[in-house]
VOBA-1610 file (N, C-alpha, C; in pm, whole numbers, padded with zeros to 5 digits, always signed):
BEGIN
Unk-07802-08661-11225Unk-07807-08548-11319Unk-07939-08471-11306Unk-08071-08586-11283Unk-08195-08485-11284Unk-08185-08401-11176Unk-08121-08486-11013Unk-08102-08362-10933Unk-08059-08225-10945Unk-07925-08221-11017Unk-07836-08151-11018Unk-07903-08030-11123Unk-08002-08092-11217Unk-08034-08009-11324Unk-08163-07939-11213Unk-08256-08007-11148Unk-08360-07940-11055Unk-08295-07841-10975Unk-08206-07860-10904Unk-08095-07758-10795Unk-08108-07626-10903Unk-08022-07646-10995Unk-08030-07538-11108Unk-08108-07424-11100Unk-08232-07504-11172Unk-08337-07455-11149Unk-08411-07327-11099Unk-08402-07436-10913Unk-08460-07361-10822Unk-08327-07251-10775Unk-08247-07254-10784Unk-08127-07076-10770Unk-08112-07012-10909Unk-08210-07067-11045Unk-08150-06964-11149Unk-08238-06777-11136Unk-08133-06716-11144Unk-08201-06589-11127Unk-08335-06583-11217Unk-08426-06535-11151Unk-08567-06509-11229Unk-08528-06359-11232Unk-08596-06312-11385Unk-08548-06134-11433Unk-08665-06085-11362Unk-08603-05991-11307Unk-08620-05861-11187Unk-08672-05783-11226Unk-08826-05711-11254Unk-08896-05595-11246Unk-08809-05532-11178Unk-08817-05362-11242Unk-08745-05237-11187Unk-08740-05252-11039Unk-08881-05257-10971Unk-08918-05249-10839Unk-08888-05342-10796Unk-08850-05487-10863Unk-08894-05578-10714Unk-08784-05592-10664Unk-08798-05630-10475Unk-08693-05612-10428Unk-08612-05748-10388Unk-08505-05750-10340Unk-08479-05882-10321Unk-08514-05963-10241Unk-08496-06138-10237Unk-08560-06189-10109Unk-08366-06203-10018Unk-08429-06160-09876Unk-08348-06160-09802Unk-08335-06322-09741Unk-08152-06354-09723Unk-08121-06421-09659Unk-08005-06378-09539Unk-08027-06435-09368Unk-07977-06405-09347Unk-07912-06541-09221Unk-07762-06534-09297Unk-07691-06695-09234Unk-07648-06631-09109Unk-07687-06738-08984Unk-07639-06691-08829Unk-07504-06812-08866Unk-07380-06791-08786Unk-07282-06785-08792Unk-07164-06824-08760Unk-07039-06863-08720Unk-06928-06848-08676Unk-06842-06928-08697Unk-06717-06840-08681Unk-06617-06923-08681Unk-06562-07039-08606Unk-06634-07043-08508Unk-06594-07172-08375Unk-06672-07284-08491Unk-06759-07323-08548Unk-06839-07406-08565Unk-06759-07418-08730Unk-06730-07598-08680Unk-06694-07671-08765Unk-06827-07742-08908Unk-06919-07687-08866Unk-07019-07671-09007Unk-07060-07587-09060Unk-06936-07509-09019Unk-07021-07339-09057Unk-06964-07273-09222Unk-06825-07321-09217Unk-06766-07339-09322Unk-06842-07348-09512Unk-06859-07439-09497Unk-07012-07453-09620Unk-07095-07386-09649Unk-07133-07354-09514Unk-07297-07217-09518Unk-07179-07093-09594Unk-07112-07067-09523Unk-07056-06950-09534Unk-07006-06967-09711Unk-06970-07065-09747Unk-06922-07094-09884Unk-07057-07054-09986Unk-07153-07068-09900Unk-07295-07065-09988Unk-07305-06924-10014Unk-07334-06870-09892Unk-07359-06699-09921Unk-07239-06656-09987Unk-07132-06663-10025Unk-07019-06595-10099Unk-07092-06637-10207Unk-07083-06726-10269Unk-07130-06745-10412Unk-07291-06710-10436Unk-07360-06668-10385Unk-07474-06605-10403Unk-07477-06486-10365Unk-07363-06368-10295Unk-07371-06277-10289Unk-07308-06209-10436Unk-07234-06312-10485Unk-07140-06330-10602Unk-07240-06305-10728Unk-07339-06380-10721Unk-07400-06410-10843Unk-07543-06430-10858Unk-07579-06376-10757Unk-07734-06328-10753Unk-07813-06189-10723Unk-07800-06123-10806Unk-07792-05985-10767Unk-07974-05999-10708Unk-08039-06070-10769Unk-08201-06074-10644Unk-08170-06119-10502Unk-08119-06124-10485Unk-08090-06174-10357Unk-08001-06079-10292Unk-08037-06056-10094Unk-07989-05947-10014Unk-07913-06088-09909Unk-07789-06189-09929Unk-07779-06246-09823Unk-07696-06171-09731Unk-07686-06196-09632Unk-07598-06085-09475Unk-07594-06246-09366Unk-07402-06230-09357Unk-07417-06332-09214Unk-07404-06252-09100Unk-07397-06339-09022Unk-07475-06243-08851Unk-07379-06293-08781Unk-07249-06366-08735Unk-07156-06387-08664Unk-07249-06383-08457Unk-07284-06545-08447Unk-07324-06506-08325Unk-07210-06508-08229Unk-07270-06488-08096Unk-07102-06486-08001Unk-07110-06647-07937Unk-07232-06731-07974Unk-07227-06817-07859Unk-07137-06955-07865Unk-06990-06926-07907Unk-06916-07042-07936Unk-06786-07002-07913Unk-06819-06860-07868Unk-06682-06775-07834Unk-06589-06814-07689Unk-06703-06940-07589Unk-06605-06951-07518Unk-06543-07104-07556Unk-06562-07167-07685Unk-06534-07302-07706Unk-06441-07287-07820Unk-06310-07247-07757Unk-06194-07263-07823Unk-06115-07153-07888Unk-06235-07071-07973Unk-06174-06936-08101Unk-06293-06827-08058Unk-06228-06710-08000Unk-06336-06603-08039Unk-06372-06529-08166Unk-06487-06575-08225Unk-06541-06534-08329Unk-06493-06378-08312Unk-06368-06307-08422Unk-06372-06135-08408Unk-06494-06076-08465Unk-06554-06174-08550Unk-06663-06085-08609Unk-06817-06152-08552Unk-06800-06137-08497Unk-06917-06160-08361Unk-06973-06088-08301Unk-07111-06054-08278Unk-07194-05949-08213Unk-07297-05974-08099Unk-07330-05947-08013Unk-07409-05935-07940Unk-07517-05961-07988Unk-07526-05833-08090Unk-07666-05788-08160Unk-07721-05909-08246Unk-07627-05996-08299Unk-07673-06105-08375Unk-07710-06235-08336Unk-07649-06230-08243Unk-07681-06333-08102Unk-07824-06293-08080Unk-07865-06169-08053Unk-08003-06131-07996Unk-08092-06171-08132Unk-08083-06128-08239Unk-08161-06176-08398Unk-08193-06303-08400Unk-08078-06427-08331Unk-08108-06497-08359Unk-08220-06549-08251Unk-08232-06530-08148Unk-08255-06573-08045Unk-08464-06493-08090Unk-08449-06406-08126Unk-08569-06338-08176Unk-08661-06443-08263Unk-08566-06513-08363Unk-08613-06564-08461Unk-08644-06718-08415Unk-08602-06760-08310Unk-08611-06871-08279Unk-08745-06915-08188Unk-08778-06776-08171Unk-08920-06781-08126Unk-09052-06797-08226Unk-08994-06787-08370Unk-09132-06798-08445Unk-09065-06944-08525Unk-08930-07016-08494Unk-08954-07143-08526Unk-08917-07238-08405Unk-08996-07256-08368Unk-09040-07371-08286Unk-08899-07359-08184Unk-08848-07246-08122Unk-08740-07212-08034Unk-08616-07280-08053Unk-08596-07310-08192Unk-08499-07359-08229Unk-08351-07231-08318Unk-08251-07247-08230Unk-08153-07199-08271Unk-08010-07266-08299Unk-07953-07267-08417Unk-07842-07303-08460Unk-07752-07279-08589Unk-07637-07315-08563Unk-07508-07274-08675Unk-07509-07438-08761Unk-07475-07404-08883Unk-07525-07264-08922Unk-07698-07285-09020Unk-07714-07136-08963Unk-07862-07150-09004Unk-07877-07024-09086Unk-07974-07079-09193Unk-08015-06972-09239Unk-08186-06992-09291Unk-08211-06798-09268Unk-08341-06786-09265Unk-08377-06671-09416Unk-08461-06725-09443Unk-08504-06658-09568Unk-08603-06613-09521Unk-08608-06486-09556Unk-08756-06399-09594Unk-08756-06369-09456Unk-08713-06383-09354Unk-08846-06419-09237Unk-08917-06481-09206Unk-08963-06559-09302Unk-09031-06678-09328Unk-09019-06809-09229Unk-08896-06848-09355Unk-08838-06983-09274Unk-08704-07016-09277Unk-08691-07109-09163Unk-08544-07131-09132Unk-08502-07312-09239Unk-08376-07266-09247Unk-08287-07453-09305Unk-08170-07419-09261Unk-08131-07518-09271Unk-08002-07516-09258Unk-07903-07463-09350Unk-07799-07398-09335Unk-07730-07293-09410Unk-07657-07340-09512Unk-07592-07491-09507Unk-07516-07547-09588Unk-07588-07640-09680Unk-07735-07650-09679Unk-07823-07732-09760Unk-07857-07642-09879Unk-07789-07635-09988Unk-07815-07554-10090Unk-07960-07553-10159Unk-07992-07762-10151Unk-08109-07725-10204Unk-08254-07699-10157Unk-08179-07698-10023Unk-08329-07681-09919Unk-08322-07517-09918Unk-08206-07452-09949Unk-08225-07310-09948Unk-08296-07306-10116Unk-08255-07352-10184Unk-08302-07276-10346Unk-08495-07328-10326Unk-08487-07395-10257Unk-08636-07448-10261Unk-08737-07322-10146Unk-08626-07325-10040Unk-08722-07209-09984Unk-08711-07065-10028Unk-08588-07037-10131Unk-08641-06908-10204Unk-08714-06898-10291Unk-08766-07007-10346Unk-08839-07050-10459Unk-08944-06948-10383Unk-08994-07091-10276Unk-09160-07018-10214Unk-09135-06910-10131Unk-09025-06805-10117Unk-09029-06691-10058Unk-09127-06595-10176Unk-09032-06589-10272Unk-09084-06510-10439Unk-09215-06536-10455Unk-09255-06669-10440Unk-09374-06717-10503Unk-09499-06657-10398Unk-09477-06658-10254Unk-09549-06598-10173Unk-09567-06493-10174Unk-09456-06363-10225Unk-09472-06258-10251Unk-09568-06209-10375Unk-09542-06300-10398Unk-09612-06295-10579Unk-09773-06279-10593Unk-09793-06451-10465Unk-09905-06444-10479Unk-09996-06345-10399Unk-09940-06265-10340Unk-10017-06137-10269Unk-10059-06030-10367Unk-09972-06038-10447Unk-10000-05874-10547Unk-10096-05906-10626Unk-10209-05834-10679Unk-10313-05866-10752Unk-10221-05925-10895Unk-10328-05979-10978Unk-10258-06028-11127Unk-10269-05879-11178Unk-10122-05892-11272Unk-10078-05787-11356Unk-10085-05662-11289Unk-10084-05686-11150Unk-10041-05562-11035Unk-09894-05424-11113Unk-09886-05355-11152Unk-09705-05258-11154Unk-09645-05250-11086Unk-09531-05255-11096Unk-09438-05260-10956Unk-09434-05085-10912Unk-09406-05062-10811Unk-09404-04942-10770Unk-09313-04827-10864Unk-09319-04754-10832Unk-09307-04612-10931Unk-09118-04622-10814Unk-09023-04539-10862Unk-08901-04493-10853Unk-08919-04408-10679Unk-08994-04338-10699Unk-09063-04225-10576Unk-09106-04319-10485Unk-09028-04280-10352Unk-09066-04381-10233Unk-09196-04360-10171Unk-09264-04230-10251Unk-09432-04226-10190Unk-09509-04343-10232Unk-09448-04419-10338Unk-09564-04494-10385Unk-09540-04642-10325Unk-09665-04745-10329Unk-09637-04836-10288Unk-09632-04986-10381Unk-09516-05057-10362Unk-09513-05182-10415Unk-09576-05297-10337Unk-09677-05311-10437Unk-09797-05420-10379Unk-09701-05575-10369Unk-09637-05546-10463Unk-09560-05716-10506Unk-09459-05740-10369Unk-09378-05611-10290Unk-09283-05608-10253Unk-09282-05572-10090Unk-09430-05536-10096Unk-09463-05407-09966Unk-09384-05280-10034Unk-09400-05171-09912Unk-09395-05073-09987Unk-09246-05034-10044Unk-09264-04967-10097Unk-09152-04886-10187Unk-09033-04840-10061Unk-08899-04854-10080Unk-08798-04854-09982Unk-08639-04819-10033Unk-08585-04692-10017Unk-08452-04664-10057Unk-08366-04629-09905Unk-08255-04674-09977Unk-08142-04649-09884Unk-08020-04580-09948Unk-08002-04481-09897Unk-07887-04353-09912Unk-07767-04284-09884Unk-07697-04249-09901Unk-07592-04189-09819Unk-07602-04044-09867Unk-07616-03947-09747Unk-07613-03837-09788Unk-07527-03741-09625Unk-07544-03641-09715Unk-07430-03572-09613Unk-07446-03554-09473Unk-07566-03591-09409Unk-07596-03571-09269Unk-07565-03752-09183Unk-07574-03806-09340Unk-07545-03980-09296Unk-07657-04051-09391Unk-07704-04201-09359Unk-07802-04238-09435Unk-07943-04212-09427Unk-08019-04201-09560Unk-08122-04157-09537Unk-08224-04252-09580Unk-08301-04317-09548Unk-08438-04369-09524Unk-08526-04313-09582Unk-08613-04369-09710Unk-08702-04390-09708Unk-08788-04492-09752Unk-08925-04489-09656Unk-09043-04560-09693Unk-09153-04563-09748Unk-09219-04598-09837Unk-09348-04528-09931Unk-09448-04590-09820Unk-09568-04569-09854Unk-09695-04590-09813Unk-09780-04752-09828Unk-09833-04819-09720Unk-09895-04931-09804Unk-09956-04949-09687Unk-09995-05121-09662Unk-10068-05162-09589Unk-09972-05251-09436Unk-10014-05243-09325Unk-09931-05313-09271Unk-09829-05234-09198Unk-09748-05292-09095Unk-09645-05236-09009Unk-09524-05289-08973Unk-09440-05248-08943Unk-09320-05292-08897Unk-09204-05239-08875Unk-09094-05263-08842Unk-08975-05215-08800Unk-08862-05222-08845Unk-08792-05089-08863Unk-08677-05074-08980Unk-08539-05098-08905Unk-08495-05243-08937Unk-08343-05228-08913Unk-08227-05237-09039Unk-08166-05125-08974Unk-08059-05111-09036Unk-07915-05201-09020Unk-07856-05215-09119Unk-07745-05359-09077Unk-07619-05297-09178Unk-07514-05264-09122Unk-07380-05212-09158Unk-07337-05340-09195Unk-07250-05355-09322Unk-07202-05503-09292Unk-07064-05497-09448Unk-07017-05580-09410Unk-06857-05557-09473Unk-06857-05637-09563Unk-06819-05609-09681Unk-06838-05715-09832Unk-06755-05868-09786Unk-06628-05828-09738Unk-06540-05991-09733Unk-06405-05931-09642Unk-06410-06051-09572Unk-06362-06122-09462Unk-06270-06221-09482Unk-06152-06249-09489Unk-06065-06347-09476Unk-05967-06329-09335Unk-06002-06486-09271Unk-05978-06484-09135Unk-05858-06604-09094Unk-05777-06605-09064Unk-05681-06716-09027Unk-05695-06774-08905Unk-05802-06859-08848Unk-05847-06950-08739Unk-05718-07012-08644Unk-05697-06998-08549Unk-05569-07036-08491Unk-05589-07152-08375Unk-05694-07141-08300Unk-05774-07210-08252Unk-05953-07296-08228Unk-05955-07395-08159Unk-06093-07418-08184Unk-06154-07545-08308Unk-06254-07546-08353Unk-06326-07663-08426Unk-06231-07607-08553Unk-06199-07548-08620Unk-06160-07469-08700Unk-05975-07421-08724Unk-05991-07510-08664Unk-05830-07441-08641Unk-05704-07475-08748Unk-05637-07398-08762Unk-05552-07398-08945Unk-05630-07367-09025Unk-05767-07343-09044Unk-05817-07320-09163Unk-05832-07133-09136Unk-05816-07112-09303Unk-05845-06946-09358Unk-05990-06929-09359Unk-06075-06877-09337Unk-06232-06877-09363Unk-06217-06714-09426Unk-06305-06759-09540Unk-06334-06668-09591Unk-06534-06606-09577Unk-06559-06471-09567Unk-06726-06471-09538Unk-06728-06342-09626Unk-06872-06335-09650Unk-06905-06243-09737Unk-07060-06140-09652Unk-07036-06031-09719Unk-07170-05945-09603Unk-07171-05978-09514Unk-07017-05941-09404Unk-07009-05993-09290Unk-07097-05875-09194Unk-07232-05904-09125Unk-07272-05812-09037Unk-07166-05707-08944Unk-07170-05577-08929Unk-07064-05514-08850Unk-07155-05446-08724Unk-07290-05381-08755Unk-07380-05331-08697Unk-07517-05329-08714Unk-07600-05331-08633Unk-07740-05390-08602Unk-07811-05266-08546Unk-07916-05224-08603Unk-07957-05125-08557Unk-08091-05149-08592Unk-08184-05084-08496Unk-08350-05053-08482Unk-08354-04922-08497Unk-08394-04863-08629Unk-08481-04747-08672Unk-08581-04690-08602Unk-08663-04817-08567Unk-08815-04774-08513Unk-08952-04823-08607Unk-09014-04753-08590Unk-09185-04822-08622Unk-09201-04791-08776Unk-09231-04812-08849Unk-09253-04805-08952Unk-09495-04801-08946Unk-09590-04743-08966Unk-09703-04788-08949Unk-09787-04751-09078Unk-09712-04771-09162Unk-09815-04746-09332Unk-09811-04578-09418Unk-09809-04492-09324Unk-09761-04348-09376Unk-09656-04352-09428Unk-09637-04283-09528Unk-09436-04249-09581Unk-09402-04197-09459Unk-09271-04262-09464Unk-09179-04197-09367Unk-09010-04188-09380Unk-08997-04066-09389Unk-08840-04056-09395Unk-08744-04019-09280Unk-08630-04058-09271Unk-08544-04054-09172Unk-08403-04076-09197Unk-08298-04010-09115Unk-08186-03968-09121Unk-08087-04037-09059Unk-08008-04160-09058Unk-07937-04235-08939Unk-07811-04195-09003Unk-07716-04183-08847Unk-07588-04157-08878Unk-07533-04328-08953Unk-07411-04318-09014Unk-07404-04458-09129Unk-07284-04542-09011Unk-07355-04646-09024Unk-07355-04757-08906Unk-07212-04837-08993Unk-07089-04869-08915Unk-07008-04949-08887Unk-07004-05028-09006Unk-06936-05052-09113Unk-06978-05134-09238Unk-06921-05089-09340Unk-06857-05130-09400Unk-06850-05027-09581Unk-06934-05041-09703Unk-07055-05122-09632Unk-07218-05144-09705Unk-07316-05101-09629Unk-07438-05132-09615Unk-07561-05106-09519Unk-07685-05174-09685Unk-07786-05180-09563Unk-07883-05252-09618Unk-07978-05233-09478Unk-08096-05210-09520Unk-08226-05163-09425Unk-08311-05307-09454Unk-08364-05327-09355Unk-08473-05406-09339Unk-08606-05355-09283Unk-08716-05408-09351Unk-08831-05374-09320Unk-08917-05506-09271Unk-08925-05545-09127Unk-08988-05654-09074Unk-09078-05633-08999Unk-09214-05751-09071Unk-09334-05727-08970Unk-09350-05786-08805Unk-09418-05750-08738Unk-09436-05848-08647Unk-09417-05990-08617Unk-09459-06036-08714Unk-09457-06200-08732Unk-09317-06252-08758Unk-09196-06143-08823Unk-09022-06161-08872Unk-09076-06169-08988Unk-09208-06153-09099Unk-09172-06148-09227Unk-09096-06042-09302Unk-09032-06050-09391Unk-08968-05920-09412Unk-09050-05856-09539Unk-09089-05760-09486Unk-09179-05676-09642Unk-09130-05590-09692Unk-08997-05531-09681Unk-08928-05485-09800Unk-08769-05474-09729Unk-08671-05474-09867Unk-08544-05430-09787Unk-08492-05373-09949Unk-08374-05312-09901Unk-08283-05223-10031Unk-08136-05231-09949Unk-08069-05176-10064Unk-07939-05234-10053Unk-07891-05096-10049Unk-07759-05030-09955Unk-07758-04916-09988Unk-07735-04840-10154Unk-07766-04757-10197Unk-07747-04689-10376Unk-07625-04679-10338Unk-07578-04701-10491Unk-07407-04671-10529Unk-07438-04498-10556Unk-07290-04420-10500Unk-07328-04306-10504Unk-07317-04280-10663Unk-07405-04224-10751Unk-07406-04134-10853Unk-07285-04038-10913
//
């Protein structure tokens, strides 16, 4: 029971300043993989019921020749993961998931995930001076708690980007990705089972440099009937992301 009440705990939503943004999770993937099932059960119910939280799965391809081709499988996520496996100890696997940029667990360990979003928040936290404001509405300004200030748009030329001003650099990807997925597995580790996935990645895209100036920009709207921008430093930490706005 004390476990179960600690688990609690560490996934109960903490209330959300206007500004702050969510901590990103993002589960690598697939349908070939007979442990993938669980992870994927995880992010549905936290895309469900954690509105602080940005999770997105990434469907890699590398299981596509062992039995079932993953349809929702990308290249591009294959390459993410393979990126990320360079800042943990060159380790890549299904299913995995990585918070923040930070750090990697395993995708189906609920409480090794509620524990590393714990210290995602808490790291963010402890950067912003005490009794720091969260950033102003206006993407000129910057959120100390969050990195800077960051909206995502749909407007008539396509989505629009923007970034406020702060300290620090990095690179804006954009990620198209589809609320839910129900899949009927016919072959493979998996086979007879329905899998259901949630923020299924559709498209992967690099914006470009982001280097502390505001900066706005115009991308045609990427493959998805969602989108969500990422803002990642050098190191894969992620210092800000937004979810696309519901249109008005």
């Amino acid at each position: 029971m004390r476990r179960f009440l600690a688990l609690l705990a560490l996934l109960a939503v903490v209330p959300a300043r206007a500004a702050e943004r969510p901590v990103v999770l993002e589960l690598f993937t697939s349908q070939g993989c007979s442990s993938c099932p669980p992870a994927d059960a995880f992010v549905t119910d936290l895309a469900r019921e954690r509105p602080d939280l940005l999770p997105l799965t990434f469907h890699v391809t590398s299981w596509n020749g062992l039995g079932w081709h993953d349809p929702l499988s990308l290249p591009e996520a294959t390459a993410r993961q393979a990126g990320d496996a360079a800042r943990f100890d060159g380790v890549s696997f299904t299913p995995q998931l990585v918070i923040d940029g930070r750090e990697s667990v395993v995708g189906s360990d609920r409480e090794a995930a509620g524990r590393a979003i714990a210290r995602a928040r808490a790291a963010r936290e402890k950067a912003a001076p005490a009794g720091a404001a969260p950033a102003e509405a206006d993407p000129e300004g910057a959120d100390r708690q969050a990195g800077p200030a960051l909206t995502l748009r749909r407007g008539p030329d396509g989505i629009a980007v923007a970034v406020g001003a702060g300290p620090g650099e990095g690179r804006l990807i954009l990620v198209g990705f589809d609320r839910a997925h129900r899949t009927p597995v016919r072959r493979g580790e998996n086979a007879g089972r329905t899998l259901t996935e949630s923020n299924v990645a559709r498209a992967i895209r690099d914006l470009g440099s982001w280097r502390g100036a505001p900066l706005r920009l115009v991308h045609p709207a990427p493959a998805g009937e969602d989108a969500a921008i990422l803002l990642q430093a050098p190191d894969g930490r992620i210092l800000a992301a937004a979810r696309l706005a519901p249109i008005s």
